[in-house]
C-alpha positions as CSV (number, residue, x, y, z in Angstrom):
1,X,91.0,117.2,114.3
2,X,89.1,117.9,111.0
3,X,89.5,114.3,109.7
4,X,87.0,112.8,111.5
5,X,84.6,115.5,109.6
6,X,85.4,113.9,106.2
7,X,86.5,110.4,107.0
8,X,83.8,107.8,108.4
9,X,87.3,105.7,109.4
10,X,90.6,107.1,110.3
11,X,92.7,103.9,111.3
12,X,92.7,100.7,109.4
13,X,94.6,97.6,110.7
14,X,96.1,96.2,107.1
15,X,96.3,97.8,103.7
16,X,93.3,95.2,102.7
17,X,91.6,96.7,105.2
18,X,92.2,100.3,103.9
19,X,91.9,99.1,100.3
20,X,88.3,98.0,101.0
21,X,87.1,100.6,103.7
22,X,88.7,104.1,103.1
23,X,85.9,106.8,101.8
24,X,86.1,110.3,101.6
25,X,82.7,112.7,102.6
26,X,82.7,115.2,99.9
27,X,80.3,118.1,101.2
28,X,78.0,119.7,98.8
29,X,79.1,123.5,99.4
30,X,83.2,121.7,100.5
31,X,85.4,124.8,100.4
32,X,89.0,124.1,101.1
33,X,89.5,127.9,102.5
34,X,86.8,128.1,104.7
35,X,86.0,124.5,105.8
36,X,90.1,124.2,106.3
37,X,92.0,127.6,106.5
38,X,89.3,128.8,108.5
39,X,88.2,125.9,110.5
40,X,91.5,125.6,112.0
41,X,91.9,128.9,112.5
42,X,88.6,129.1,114.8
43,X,89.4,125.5,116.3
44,X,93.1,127.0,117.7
45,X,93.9,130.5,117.1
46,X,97.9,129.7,117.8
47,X,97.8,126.4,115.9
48,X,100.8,127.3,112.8
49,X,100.2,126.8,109.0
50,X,103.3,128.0,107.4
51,X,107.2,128.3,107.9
52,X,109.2,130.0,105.5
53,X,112.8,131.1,104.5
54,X,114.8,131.8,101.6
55,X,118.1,132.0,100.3
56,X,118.4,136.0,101.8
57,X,118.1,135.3,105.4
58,X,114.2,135.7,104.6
59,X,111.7,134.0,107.5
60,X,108.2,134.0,108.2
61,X,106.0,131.9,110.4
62,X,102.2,132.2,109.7
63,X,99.2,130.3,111.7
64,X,95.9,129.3,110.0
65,X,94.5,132.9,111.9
66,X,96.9,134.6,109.9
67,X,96.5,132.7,106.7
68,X,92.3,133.4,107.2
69,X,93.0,137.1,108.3
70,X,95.3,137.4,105.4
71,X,93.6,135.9,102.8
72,X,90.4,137.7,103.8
73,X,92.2,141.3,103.5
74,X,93.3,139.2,100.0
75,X,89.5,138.6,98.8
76,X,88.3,142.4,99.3
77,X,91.2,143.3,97.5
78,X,90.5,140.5,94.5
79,X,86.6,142.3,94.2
80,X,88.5,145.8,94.3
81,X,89.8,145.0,91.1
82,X,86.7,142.8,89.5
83,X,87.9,139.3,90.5
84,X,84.6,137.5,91.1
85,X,83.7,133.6,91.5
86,X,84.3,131.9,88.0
87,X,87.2,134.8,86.7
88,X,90.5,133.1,85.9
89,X,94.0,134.3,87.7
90,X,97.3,133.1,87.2
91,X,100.1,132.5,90.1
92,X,103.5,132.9,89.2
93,X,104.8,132.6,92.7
94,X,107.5,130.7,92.7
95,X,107.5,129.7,96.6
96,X,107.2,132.4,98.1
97,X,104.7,132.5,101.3
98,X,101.9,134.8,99.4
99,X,101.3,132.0,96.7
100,X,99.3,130.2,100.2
101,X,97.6,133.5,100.9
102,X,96.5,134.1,97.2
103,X,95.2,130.8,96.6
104,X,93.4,130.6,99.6
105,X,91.9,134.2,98.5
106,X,90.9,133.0,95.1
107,X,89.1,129.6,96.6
108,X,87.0,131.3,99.0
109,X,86.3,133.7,96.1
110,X,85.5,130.8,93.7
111,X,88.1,132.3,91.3
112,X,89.6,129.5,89.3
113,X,93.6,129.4,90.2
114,X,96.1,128.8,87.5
115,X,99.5,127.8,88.3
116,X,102.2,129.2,86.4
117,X,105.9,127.7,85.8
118,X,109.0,130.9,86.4
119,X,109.6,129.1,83.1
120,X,106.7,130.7,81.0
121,X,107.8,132.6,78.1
122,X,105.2,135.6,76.4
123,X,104.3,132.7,73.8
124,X,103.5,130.7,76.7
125,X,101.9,133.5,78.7
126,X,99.7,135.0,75.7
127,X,98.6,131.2,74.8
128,X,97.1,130.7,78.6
129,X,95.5,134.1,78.7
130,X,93.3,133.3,75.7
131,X,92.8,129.5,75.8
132,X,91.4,130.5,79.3
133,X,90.3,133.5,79.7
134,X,93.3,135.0,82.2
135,X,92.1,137.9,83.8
136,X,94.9,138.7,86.2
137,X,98.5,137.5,86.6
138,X,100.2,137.7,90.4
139,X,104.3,137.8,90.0
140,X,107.1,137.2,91.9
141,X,109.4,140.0,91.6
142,X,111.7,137.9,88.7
143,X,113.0,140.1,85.8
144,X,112.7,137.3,83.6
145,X,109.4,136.8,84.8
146,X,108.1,140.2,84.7
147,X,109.4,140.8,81.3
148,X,107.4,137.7,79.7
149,X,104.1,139.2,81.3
150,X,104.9,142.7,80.3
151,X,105.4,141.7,76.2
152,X,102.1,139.2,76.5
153,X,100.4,142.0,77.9
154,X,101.0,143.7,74.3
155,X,99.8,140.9,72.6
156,X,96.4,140.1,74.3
157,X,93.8,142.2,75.9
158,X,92.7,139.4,77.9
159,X,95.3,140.4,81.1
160,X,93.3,143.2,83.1
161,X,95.5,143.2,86.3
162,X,99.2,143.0,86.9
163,X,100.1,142.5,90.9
164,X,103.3,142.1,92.2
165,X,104.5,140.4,95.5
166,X,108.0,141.6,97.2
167,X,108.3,145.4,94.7
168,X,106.9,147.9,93.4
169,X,106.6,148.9,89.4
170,X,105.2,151.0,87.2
171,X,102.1,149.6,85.6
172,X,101.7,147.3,88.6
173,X,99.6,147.0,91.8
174,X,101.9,145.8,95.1
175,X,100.4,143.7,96.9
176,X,100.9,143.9,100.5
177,X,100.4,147.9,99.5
178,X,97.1,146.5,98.0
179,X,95.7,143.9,100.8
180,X,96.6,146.3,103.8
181,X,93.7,148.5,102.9
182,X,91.1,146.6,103.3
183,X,89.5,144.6,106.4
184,X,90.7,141.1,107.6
185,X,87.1,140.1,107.8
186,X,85.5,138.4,105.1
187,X,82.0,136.1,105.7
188,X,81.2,133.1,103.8
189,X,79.3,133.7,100.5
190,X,75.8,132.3,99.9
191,X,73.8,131.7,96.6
192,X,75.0,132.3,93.4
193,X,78.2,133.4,94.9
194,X,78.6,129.9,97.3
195,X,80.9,127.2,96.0
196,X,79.7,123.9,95.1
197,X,82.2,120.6,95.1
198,X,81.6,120.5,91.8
199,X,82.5,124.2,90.5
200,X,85.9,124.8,88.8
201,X,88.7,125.5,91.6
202,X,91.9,124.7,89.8
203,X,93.5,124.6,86.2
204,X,96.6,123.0,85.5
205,X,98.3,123.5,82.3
206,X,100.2,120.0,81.0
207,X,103.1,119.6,79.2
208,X,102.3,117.3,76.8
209,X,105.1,115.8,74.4
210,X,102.7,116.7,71.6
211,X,100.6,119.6,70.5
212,X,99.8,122.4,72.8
213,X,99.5,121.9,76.5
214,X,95.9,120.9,77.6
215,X,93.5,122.7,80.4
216,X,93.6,119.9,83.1
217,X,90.4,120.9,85.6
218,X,89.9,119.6,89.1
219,X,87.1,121.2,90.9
220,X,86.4,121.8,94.7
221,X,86.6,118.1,95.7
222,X,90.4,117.8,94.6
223,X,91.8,118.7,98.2
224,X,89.7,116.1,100.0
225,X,91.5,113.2,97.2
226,X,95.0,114.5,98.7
227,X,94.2,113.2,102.2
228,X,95.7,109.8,101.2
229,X,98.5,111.4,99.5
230,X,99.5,113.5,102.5
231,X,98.3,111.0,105.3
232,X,98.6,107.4,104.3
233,X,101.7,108.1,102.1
234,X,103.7,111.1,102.7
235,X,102.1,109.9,106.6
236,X,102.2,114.2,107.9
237,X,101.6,114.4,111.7
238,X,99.6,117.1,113.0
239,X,101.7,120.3,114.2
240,X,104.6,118.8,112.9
241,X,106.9,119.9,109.5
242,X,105.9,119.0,106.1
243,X,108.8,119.7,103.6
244,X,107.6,118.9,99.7
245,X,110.5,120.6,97.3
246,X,108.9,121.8,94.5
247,X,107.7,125.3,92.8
248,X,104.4,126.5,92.6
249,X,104.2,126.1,89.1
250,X,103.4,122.2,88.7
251,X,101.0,120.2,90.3
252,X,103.3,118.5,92.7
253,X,103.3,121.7,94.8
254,X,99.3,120.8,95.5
255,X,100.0,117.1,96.7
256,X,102.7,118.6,99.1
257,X,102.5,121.7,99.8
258,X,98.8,122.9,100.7
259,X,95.7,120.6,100.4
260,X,96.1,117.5,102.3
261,X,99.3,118.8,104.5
262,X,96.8,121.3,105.7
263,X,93.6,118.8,106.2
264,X,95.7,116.6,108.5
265,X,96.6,119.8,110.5
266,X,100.6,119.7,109.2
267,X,102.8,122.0,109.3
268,X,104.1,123.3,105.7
269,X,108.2,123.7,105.6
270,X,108.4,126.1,102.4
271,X,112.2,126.9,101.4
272,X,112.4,129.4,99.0
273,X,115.6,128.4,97.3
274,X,116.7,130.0,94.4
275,X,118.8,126.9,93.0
276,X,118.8,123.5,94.1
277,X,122.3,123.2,96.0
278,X,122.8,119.7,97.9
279,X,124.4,120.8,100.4
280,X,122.6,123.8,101.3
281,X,119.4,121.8,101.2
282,X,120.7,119.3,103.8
283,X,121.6,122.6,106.1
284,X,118.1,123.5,106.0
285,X,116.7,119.7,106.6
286,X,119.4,120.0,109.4
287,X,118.1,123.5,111.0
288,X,114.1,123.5,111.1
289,X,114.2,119.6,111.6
290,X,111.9,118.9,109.7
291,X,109.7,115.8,110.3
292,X,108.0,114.1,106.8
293,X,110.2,114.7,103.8
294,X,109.6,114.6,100.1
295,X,111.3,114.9,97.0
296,X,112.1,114.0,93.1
297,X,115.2,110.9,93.0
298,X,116.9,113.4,91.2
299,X,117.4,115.6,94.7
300,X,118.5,112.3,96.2
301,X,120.6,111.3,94.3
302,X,122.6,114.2,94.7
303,X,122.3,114.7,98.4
304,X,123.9,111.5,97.9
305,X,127.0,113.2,96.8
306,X,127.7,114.7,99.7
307,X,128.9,113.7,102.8
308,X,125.3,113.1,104.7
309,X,126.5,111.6,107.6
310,X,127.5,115.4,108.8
311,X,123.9,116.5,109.5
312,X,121.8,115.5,112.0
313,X,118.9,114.4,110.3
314,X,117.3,112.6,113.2
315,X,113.9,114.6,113.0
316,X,113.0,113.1,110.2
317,X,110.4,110.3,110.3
318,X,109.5,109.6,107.3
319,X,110.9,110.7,103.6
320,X,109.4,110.0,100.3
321,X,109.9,110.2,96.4
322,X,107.6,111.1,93.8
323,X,108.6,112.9,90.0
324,X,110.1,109.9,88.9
325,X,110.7,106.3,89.4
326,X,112.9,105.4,92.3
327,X,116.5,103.6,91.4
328,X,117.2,101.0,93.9
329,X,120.9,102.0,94.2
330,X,119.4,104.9,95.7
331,X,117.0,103.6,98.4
332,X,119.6,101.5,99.3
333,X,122.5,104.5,99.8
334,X,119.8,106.9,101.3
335,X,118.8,103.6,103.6
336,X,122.3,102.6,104.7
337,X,123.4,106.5,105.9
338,X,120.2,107.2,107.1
339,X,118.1,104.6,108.2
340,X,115.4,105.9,106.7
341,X,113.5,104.3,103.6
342,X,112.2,105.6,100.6
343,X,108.2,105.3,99.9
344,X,107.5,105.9,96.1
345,X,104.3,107.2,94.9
346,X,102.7,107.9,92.1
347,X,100.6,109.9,90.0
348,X,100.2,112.5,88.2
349,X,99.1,116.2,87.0
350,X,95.4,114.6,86.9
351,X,95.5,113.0,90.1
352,X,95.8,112.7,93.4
353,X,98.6,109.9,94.4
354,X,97.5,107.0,92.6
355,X,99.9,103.9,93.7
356,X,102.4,104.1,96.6
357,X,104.3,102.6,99.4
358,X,102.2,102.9,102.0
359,X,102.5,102.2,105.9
360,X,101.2,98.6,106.4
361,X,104.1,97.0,104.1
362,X,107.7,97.3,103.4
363,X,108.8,99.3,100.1
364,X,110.5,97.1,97.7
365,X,113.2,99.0,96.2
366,X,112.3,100.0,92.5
367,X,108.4,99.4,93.1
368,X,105.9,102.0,93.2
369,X,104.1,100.4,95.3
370,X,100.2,98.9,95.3
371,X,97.1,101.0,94.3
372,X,95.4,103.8,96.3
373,X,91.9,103.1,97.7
374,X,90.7,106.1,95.9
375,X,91.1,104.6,92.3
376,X,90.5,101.2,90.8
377,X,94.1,100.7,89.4
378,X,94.6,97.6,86.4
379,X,96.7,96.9,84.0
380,X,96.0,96.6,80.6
381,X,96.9,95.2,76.9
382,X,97.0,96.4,73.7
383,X,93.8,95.2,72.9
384,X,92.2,96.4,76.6
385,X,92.2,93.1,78.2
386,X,93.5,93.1,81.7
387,X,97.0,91.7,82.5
388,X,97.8,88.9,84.4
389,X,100.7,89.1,87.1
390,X,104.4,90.0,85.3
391,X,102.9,91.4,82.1
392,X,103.5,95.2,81.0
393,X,100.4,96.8,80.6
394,X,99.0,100.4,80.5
395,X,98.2,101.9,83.9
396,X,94.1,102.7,83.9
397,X,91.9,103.9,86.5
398,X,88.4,101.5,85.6
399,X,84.9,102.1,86.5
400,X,84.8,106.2,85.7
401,X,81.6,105.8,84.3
402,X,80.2,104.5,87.5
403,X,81.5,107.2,89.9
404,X,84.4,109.5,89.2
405,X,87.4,109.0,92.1
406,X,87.5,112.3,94.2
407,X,90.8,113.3,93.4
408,X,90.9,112.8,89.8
409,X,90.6,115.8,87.4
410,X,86.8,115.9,85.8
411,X,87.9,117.1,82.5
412,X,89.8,119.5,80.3
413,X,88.8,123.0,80.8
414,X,86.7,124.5,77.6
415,X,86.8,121.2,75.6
416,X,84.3,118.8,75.8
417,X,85.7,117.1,73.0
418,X,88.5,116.2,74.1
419,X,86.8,115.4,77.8
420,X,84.6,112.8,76.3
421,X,87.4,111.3,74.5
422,X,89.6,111.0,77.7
423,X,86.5,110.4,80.3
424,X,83.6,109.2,78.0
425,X,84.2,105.8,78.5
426,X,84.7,102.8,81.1
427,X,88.2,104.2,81.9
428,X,90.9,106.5,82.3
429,X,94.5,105.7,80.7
430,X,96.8,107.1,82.2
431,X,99.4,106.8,79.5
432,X,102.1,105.1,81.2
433,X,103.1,101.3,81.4
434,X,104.0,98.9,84.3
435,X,103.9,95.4,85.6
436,X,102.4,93.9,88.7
437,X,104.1,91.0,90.4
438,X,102.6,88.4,92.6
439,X,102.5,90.3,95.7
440,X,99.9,93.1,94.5
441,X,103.5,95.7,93.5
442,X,103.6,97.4,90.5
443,X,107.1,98.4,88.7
444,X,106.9,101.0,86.7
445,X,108.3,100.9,83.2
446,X,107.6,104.3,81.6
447,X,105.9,106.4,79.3
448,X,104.2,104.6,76.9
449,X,106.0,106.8,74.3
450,X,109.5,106.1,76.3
451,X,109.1,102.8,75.9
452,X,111.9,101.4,73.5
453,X,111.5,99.2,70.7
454,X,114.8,98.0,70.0
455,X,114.9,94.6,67.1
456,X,111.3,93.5,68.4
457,X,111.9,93.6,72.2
458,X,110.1,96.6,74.0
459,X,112.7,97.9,76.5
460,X,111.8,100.1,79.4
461,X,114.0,103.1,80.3
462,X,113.7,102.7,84.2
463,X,115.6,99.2,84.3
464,X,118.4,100.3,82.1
465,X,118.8,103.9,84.7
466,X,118.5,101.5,87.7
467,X,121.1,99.6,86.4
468,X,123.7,102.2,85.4
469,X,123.2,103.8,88.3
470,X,124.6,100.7,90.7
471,X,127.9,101.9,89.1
472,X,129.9,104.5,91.1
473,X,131.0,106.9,87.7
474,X,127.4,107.7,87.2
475,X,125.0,109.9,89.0
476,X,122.2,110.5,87.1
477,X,120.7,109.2,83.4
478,X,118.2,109.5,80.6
479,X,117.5,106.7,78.9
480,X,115.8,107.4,75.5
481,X,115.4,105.2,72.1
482,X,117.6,106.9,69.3
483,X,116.8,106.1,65.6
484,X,118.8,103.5,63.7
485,X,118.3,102.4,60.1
486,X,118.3,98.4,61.3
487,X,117.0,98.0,64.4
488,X,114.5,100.9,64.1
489,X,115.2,102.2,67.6
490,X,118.6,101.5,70.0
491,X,118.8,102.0,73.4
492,X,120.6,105.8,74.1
493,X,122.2,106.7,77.6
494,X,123.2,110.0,78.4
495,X,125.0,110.4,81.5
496,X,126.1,112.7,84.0
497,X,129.7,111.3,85.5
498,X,131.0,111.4,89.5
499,X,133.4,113.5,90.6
500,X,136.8,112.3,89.7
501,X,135.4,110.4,86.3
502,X,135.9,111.8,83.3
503,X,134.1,110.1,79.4
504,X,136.2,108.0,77.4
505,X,135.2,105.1,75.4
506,X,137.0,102.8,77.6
507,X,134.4,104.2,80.3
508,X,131.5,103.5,78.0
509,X,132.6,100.1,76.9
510,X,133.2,99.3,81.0
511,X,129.1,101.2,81.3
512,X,128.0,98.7,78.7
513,X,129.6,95.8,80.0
514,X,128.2,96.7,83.3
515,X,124.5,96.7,82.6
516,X,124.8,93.6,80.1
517,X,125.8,91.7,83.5
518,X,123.1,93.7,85.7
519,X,119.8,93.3,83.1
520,X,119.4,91.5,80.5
521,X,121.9,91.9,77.6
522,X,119.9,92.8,74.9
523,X,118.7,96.2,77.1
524,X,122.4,97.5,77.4
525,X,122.6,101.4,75.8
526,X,124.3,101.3,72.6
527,X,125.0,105.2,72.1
528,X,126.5,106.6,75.3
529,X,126.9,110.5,75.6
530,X,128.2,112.0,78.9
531,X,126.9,116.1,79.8
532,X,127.6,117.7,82.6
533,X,123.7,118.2,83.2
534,X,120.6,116.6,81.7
535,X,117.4,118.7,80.8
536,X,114.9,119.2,83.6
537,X,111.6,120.2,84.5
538,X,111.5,123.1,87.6
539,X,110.0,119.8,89.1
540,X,112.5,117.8,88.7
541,X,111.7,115.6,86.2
542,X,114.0,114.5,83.2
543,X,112.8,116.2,79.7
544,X,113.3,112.9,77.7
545,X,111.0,113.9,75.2
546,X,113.7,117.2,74.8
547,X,116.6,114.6,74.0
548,X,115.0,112.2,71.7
549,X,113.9,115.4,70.1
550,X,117.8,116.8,69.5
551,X,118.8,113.2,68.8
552,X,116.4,113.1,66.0
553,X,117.6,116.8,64.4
């Protein structure tokens, strides 16, 4: 076990007791590809890493000796082409099994990684290459994608090196053509060319509802802030399957799908799915039996659509939810056909999981759960006073100026401006709003910006979803403020209907009703709109920011 190498405790008997006594050893030179990848690798030469498959009858198992021989053949390659400690290179790997080998390459090279969405566009692509310097994009053989990189390509010089996993293509390196050249043997840099804890590893590009997107840096201590994120919440068991659904685009793919997973000696379940298809995802759930699960509501909810009692999911232990606040109606249906509950976390790009459901106490359905050991969570006011129990307040991470939590990014990449701003001070804010009750839970309201408005009451969108979503017509829902002349902002649903429901305004008037009984009154949506699908992020998450912007046209 490599815990015990980075973890003065292991067990705790409450979560008091792990809220008082968890701490993480950061070492000086910590190098996630060599103190992990590696370590394992040497420790058991059998012991597996990686388990993949695809919609194409694609498979591949990989063990931590192939990963290290792998990504060792990966590192000569990255110097072949003048990839050294400190250049930047951007993954655009969608799932596929070399996005593990490449970005256990880069960290052993001290590269800095950047994630990249299949979503980029050549406005997105050329504004990444020169805000940071993007030496060298790696692509998933995707026309869309390669044709994005291609046009940015003719817009900045910054791009040196095109690579290509899966194809071959004029103007591009292959790489398994590339790797297979050179030796699987790489040894561990010293000096100028070691790691230190504190040296760039990892750049994530957010999607902020205003402006460009920012640089969001983590350095080399960020894996060791995942171990409570894959451990203590998503609760991974050694040589057993991980399954995290998410691309390798966003940040979610590092709490599930590489860092702490790997630590605690897990198994990672990638499936390369082209589209998220319930039913086919419950087949695959079904046929590795898969043992710790995790995935956005939205996925859920779903599932939940289909007949789940078919598939033997009895090798799952655990599952959990994270993306998006969990509606109750949900835990509840997932509970009853399953017997399995839901433990929501949270965090976010900047993070590692900052409050959860943890294993010492039941989840209460709807509650995020209480605060990671890691971070000194509080609520507070509009005028930065802390909350008392049942008052919304901005989430805040305090005491940053004492010592920075290992997991939590150390800046935005290139501006110390903006750095100082965010981090400068006593604490970070974290921009979103909840309550705490009595019993140390926190509910999560939203965004501060979702937050509605509505005739002087301040209405969160969660509550109003939660309720609307007890009712069988609806599946999913955004809830969003749209303008009115009066009342300044009114509550807005849009809704996606069941099978065998179809929109009317009796149906609406029946919705309204229905939440006016469920929450308070005043919170009941006064615009309804039925789609057939609401705007989402690859990750899962709903773009309400994209509907409050086309309700405001």
């Amino acid at each position: 076990m490599l815990l015990d190498r980075f973890l003065p405790r292991i067990e705790f008997d409450s979560y008091e007791d792990f809220k008082e006594n968890y701490q993480v050893n950061v070492p000086e030179d910590f190098n996630f590809g060599f103190d992990i990848v590696d370590a394992w690798a040497k420790e058991d030469e059998n012991k597996m890493a990686l388990v993949w498959c695809d919609d194409h009858g694609g498979e591949k198992k990989l063990t931590f000796a192939d990963i290290m021989r792998l990504s060792n053949q990966t590192v000569h390659f990255f110097k072949s082409i003048g990839i050294r400690k400190g250049s930047v290179v951007m993954l655009i790997l969608r799932r596929r099994w070399e996005y593990w080998i490449c970005a256990t390459a880069l960290h052993k090279l001290g590269a800095v990684l950047i994630p990249g969405s299949l979503q980029l566009t050549k406005k997105d692509i050329v504004y990444r290459s020169n805000a940071a310097g993007i030496e060298t994009v790696i692509c998933v053989n995707d026309a869309f994608v390669i044709e994005q990189v291609e046009r940015a390509v003719q817009e900045t010089d910054r791009i040196k090196n095109r690579v290509m996993v899966q194809d071959h293509r004029e103007g591009w390196l292959n790489f398994e053509d590339e790797i297979a050249k050179f030796p699987q043997v790489f040894e561990r840099p010293s000096g100028d060319e070691a790691t230190r804890w504190d040296d760039t590893m990892l750049i994530y590009f957010t999607s902020g509802t205003t402006g460009m997107p920012k640089m969001v840096r983590h350095n080399y201590s960020y894996p060791l802030g995942h171990i409570v994120t894959a451990k203590y919440w998503q609760q991974v068991q050694e040589n057993k399957l991980h399954m995290s659904v998410s691309d390798s685009g966003w940040a979610k793919f590092g709490w599930g799908k590489i860092y702490g997973q790997w630590i605690c000696g897990a198994v990672i379940f990638a499936y390369d799915m082209d589209k998220f298809i319930p039913l086919k995802l419950l087949q695959i759930l079904e046929k590795y039996r898969v043992t710790t699960f995790c995935a956005p509501p939205t996925m859920f909810r779903f599932m939940l659509q289909e007949d789940v009692t078919r598939f033997d999911l009895s090798s799952i232990q655990h599952c959990c939810i994270a993306g998006e606040p969990l509606n109750p109606e949900v835990f509840k249906r997932w509970y009853e056909l399953t017997g399995l509950k839901l433990y929501e976390g949270f965090g976010q790009t900047e993070s590692s999981v900052m409050l959860a459901n943890f294993q010492w106490f039941d989840p209460v359905p709807g509650s995020t759960g209480k605060p990671s050991p890691l971070y000194n969570i509080q609520l507070i006011d509009e005028k930065d006073e802390l909350c008392e129990d049942g008052d919304e307040g901005r989430i805040v991470v305090m005491d940053i100026d004492q010592q920075m939590p290992t997991g939590l990014f150390v800046g935005y990449y290139q501006n110390e401006e903006l750095t100082q701003a965010t981090l400068g001070g006593r604490y970070y804010d974290t921009g979103d709003v909840a309550w705490r009750d009595s019993n140390g839970y926190y509910w999560f309201v939203g965004r501060s910006d979702d937050v509605i408005k509505c005739s002087g009451y301040r209405i969160g969108p969660f509550e109003v979803e939660s309720a609307l979503i007890e009712h069988p017509a609806v599946v999913e829902c955004a809830i969003t403020a749209s303008p009115d002349p009066i009342r300044g902002q009114v509550v807005k649903a849009t809704i996606v209907l069941a099978a065998g429901y179809t929109g009317s305004d009796a149906l609406k008037k029946e919705l309204q009703n229905h939440v006016k009984k469920a929450t308070a009154p005043y919170k009941y949506p006064r615009i309804i709109e039925f789609v057939d699908e609401l705007p989402k992020t690859l990750g899962g998450k709903i773009k309400r920011a994209q509907i409050r912007h086309e309700d405001s046209k």
